[in-house]
C-alpha positions as CSV (number, residue, x, y, z in Angstrom):
1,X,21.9,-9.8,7.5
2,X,19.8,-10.8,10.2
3,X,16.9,-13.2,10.2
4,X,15.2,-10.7,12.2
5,X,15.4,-8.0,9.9
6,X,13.7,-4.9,8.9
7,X,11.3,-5.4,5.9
8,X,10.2,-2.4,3.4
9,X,7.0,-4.1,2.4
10,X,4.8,-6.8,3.4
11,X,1.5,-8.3,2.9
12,X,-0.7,-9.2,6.0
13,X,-3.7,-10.8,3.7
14,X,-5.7,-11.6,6.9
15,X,-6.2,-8.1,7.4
16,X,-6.3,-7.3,3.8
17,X,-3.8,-5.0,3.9
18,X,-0.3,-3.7,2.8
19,X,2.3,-3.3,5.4
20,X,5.5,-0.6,4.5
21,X,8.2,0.8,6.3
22,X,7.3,4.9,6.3
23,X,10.9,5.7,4.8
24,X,10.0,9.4,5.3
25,X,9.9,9.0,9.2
26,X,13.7,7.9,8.9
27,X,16.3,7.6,10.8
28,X,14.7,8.8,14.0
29,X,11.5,6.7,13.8
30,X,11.1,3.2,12.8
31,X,7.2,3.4,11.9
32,X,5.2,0.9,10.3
33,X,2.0,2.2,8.3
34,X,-1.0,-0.3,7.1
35,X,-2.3,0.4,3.8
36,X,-5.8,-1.1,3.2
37,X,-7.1,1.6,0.5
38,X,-6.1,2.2,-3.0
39,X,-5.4,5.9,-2.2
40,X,-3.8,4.7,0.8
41,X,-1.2,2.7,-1.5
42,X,-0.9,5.3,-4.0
43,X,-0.1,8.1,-1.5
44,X,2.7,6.3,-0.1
45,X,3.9,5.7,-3.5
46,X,4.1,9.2,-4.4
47,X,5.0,10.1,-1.4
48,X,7.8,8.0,-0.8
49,X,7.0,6.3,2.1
50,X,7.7,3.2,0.4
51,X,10.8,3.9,-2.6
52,X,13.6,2.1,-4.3
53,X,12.7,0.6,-8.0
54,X,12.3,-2.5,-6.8
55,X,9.9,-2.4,-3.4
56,X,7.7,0.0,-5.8
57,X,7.4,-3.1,-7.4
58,X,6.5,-5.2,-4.8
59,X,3.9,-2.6,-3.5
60,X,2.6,-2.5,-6.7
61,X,1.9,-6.1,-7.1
62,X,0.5,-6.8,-3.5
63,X,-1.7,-3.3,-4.2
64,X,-3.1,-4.3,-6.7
65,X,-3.8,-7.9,-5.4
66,X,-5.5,-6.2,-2.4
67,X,-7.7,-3.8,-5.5
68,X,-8.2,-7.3,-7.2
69,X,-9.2,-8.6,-4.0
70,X,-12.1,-6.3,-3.1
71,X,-13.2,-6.5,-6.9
72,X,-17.3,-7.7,-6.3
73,X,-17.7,-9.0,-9.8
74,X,-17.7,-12.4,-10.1
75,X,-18.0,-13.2,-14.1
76,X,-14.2,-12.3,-15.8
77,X,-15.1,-9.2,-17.8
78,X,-16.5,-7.4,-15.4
79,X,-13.5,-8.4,-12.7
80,X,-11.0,-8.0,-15.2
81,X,-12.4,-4.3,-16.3
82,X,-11.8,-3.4,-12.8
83,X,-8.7,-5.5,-12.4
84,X,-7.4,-2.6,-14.7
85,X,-9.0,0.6,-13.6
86,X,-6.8,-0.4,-10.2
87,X,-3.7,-1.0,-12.2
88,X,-4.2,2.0,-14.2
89,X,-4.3,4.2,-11.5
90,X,-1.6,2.6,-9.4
91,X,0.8,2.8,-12.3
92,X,0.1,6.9,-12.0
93,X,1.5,7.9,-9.0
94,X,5.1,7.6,-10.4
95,X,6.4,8.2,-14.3
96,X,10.1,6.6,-13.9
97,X,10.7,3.3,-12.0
98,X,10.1,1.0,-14.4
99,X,9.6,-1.8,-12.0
100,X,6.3,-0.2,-10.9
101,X,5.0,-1.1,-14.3
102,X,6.8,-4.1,-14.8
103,X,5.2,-5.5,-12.0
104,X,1.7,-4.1,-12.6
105,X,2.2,-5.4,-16.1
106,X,2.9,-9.3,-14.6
107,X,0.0,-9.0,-12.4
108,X,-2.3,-8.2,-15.1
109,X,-0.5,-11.1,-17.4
110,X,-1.4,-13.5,-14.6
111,X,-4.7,-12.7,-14.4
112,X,-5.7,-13.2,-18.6
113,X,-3.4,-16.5,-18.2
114,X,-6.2,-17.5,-15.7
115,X,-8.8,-16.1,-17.4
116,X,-11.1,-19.5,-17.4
117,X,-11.0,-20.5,-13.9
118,X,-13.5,-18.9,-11.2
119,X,-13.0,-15.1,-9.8
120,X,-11.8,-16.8,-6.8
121,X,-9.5,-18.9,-8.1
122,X,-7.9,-15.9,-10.2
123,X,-7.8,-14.0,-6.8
124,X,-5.8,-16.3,-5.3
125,X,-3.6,-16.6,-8.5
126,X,-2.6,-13.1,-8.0
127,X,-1.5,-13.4,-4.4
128,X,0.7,-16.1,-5.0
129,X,2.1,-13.8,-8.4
130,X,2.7,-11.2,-5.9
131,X,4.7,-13.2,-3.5
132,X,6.7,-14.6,-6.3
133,X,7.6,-10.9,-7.4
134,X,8.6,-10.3,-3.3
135,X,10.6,-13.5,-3.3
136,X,12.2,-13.4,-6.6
137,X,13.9,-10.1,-6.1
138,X,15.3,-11.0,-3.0
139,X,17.2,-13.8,-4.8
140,X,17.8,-11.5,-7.9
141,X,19.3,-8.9,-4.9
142,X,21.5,-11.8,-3.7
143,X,23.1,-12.4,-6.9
144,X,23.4,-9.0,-7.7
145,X,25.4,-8.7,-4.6
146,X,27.7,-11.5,-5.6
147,X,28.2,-10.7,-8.9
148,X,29.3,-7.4,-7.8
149,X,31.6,-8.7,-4.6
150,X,33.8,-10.2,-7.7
151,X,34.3,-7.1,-8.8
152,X,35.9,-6.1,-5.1
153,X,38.4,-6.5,-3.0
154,X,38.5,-6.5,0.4
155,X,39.4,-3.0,2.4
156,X,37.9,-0.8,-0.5
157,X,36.6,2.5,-0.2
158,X,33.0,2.6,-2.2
159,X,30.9,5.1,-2.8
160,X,27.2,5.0,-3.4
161,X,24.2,8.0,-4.1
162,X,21.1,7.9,-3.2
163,X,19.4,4.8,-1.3
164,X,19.6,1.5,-3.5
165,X,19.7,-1.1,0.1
166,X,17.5,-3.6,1.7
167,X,14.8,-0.9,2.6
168,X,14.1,-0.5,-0.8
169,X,14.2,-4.4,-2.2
170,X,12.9,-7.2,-1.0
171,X,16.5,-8.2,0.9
172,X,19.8,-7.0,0.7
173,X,19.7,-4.1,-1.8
174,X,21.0,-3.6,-5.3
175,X,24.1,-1.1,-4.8
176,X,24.5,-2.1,-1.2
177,X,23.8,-5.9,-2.0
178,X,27.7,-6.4,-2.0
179,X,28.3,-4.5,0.9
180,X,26.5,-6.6,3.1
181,X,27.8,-9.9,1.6
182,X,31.4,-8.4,2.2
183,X,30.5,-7.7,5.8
184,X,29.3,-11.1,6.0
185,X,32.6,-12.3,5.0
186,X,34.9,-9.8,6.7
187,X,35.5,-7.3,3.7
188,X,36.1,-4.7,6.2
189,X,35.0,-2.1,3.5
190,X,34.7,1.3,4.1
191,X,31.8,3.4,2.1
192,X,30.9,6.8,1.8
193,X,27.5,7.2,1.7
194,X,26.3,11.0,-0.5
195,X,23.9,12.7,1.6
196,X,21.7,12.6,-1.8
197,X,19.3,16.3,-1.6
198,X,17.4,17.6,-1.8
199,X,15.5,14.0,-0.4
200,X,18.9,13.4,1.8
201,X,18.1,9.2,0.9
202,X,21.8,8.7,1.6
203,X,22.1,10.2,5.2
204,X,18.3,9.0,6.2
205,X,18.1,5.9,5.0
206,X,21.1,4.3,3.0
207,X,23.8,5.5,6.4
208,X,21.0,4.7,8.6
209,X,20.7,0.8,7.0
210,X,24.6,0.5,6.6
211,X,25.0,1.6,10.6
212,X,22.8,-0.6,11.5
213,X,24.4,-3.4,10.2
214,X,27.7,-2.1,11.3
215,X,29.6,-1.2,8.2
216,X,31.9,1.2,8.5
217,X,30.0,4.8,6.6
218,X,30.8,8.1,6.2
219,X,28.4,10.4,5.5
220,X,29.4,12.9,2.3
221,X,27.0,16.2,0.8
222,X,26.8,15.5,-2.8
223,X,29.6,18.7,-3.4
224,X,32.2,16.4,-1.6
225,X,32.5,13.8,-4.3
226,X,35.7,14.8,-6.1
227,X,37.3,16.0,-3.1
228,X,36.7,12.3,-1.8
229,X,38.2,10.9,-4.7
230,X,40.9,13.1,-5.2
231,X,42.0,12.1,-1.8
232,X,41.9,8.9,-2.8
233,X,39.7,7.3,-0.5
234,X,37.1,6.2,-3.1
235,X,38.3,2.6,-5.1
236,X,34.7,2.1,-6.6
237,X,31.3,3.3,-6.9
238,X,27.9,1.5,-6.9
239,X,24.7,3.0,-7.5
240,X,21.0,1.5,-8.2
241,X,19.1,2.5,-11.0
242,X,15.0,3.2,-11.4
243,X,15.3,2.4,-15.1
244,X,18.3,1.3,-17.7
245,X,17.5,2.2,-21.7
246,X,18.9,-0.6,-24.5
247,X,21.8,1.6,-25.1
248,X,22.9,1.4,-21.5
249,X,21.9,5.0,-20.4
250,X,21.3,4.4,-16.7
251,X,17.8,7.1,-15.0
252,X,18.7,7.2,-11.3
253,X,18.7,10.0,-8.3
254,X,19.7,13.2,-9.3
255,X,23.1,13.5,-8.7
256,X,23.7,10.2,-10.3
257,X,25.4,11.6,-13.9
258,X,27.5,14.5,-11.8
259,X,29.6,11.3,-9.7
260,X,29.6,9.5,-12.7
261,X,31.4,12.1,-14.3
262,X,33.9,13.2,-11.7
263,X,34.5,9.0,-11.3
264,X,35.5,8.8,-14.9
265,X,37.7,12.1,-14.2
266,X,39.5,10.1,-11.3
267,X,39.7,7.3,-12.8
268,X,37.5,5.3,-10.1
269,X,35.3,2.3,-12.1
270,X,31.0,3.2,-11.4
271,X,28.9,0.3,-11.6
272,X,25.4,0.6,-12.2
273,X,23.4,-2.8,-10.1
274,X,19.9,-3.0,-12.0
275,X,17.5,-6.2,-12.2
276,X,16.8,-6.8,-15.4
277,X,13.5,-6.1,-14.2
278,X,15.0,-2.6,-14.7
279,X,16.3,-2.8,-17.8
280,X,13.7,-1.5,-20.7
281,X,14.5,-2.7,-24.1
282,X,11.7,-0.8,-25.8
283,X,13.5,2.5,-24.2
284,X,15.9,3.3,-27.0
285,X,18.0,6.1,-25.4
286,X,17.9,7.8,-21.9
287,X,16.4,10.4,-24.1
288,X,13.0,8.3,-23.9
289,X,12.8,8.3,-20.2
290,X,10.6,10.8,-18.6
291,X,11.8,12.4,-15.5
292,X,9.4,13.0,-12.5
293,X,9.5,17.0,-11.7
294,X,8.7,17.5,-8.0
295,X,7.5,20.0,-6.0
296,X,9.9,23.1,-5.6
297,X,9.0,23.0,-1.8
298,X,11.3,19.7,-1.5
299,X,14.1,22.0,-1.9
300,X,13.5,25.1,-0.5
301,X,11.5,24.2,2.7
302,X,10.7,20.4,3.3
303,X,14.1,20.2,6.1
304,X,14.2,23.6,7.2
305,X,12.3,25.6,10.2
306,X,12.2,27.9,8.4
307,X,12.4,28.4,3.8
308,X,16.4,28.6,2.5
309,X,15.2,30.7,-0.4
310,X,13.8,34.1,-0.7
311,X,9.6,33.8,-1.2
312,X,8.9,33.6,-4.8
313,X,12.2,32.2,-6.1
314,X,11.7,29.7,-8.1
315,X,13.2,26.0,-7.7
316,X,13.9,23.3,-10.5
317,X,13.2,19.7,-9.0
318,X,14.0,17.0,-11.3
319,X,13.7,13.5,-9.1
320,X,16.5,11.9,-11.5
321,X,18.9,12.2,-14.2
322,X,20.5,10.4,-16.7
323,X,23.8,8.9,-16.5
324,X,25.0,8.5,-19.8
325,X,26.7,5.2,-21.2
326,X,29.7,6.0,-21.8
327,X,30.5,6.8,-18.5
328,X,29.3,3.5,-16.9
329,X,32.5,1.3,-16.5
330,X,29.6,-2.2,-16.0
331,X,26.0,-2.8,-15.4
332,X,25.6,-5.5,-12.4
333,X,22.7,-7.9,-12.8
334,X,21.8,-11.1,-11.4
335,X,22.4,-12.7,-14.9
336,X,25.9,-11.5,-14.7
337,X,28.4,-8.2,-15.6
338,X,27.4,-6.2,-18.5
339,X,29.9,-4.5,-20.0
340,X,30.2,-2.0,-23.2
341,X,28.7,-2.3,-26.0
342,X,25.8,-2.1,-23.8
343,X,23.5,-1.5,-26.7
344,X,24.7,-5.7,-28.0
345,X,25.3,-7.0,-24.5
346,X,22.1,-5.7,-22.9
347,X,20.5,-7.7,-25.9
348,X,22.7,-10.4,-25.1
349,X,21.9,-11.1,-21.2
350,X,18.3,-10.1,-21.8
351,X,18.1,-13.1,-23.5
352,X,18.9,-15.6,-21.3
């Protein structure tokens, strides 16, 4: 990927503020909105201006550095009181990337480890946690990405759901991590990209990215999947993940559990590429994950002139699903491949 590449979020500390890639203005604007309040930050959170497990993340910790950084109080209790009023409310504008409260939860680590040096000092301890949060995924994303390229060969078909790419990581991506490595190295692969509703993350953003770079991607709606594979165009599928429970049940985009399905019916591996930033050990079960419900509107109205359903229907939202276990062929972290039993191996590589 280029040097000069797009970035999903960054900090501009002179200014005191956040700086995100809207995602919602995708793929016919390229607009970059600065964030200097909390509700500012939390809005596009919600919204999905900025998205993807881990850029939540990384908004998260420099949103809460820029809260921190406003903070007046200059003994610790008092800072550290409203240290967490900002995190708390930060950590409420979405239920199910784990990564937004991973992240929050570092932050606020940092700051007690620091607890005996000067207000100032503390602030300053925070920015450089946040960077490390930014930076460190971009190297987790990198060896996500290679891990998975072992798994390929060159002149694969791949599929991926949703949008799990470098606009919604620090670099690279999770999913789409070993797509751009193979490009890099003259894979040649060609993907197929589900259009993802009712949000369409796969045609805006995830065909957008890929184009961009000049992989070779095919737009699908979600419907299309088994015909895809049935045709036998599909060798493997990689998707990202928002949260993975100890027993290897994978939360994702809805969508995510219906291709994981018709992929074990066809016989065509499906790799789930999670940080272990992603991976809650203290969620026993996907059972235990609680799934945003959104707004009806997102499906009935939010791409059309004009509504696609008769006034007063009623529309059933769910942001994500469940994939279960036992229809994950690996889990892809930076640590390495996790394979079945999830519920030891998880353990196992959590460990390290």
């Amino acid at each position: 990927m280029s040097e000069n590449r797009i970035c999903a979020v960054r900090l501009d500390d002179a200014a005191g503020a956040m700086i995100i890639l809207d995602q919602t203005r995708l793929p016919g604007e390229v607009v970059y909105l600065t964030l200097t309040a909390q509700e500012e930050i939390w809005d596009a959170i919600y919204r999905l201006k900025v998205r993807g497990a881990p850029a939540i993340g990384i908004a998260a910790a420099y949103g809460v550095y820029l809260a921190a950084r406003a903070i007046g109080a200059r003994d610790y209790e008092g800072f550290a009181a409203e240290f967490k009023k900002a995190k708390e409310y930060l950590a409420s504008s979405r239920p199910t990337a784990v990564n937004l409260f991973w992240a929050l939860d570092r932050m606020e680590r940092r700051m007690e480890a620091e607890k005996a040096r000067p207000v100032e000092e503390i602030k300053a301890s925070l920015r450089e946690e946040a960077d490390a949060i930014c930076r460190e995924d971009e190297e987790v994303c990198r060896a996500i990405g290679e891990n998975g390229l072992a798994l390929l060969k060159p002149g694969m078909g791949l599929m991926t759901h949703c949008n799990a790419g470098a606009i919604a990581t620090a670099r690279y991506g999770t999913a789409l991590a070993p797509m751009y490595l193979g490009q890099e190295r003259g894979y040649g692969f060609k993907v197929f990209a589900d259009e993802t509703r009712p949000l369409l993350q796969g045609s805006r953003l995830t065909a957008w990215e890929l184009h961009e770079a000049g992989i070779d991607v095919t737009v699908c709606c979600d419907g299309m999947c088994s015909n895809v594979m049935k045709n036998g165009w599909v060798n493997a599928v990689l998707v990202g993940c928002d949260r993975v429970a100890a027993n290897g049940d994978a939360a994702n985009k809805i969508g995510t559990s219906t291709l994981s399905i018709v992929a074990r019916h066809y016989g065509v591996p499906f790799y789930v590429c999670a940080p272990t930033s992603t991976i809650d050990m203290a969620c026993a079960t996907g059972s235990d994950i609680h799934i945003e419900l959104r707004k009806p509107e997102e499906i009935t109205e939010m791409w059309f002139e004009k509504p696609m359903a008769p006034a007063g229907v009623k529309a059933y939202n769910p942001a994500f699903d469940v994939t279960d276990a036992e229809f994950i062929t690996a889990i892809i972290t930076e640590k390495g491949v996790v394979y079945p039993p999830f519920a030891d191996n998880l353990a196992k590589i959590m460990k390290k």
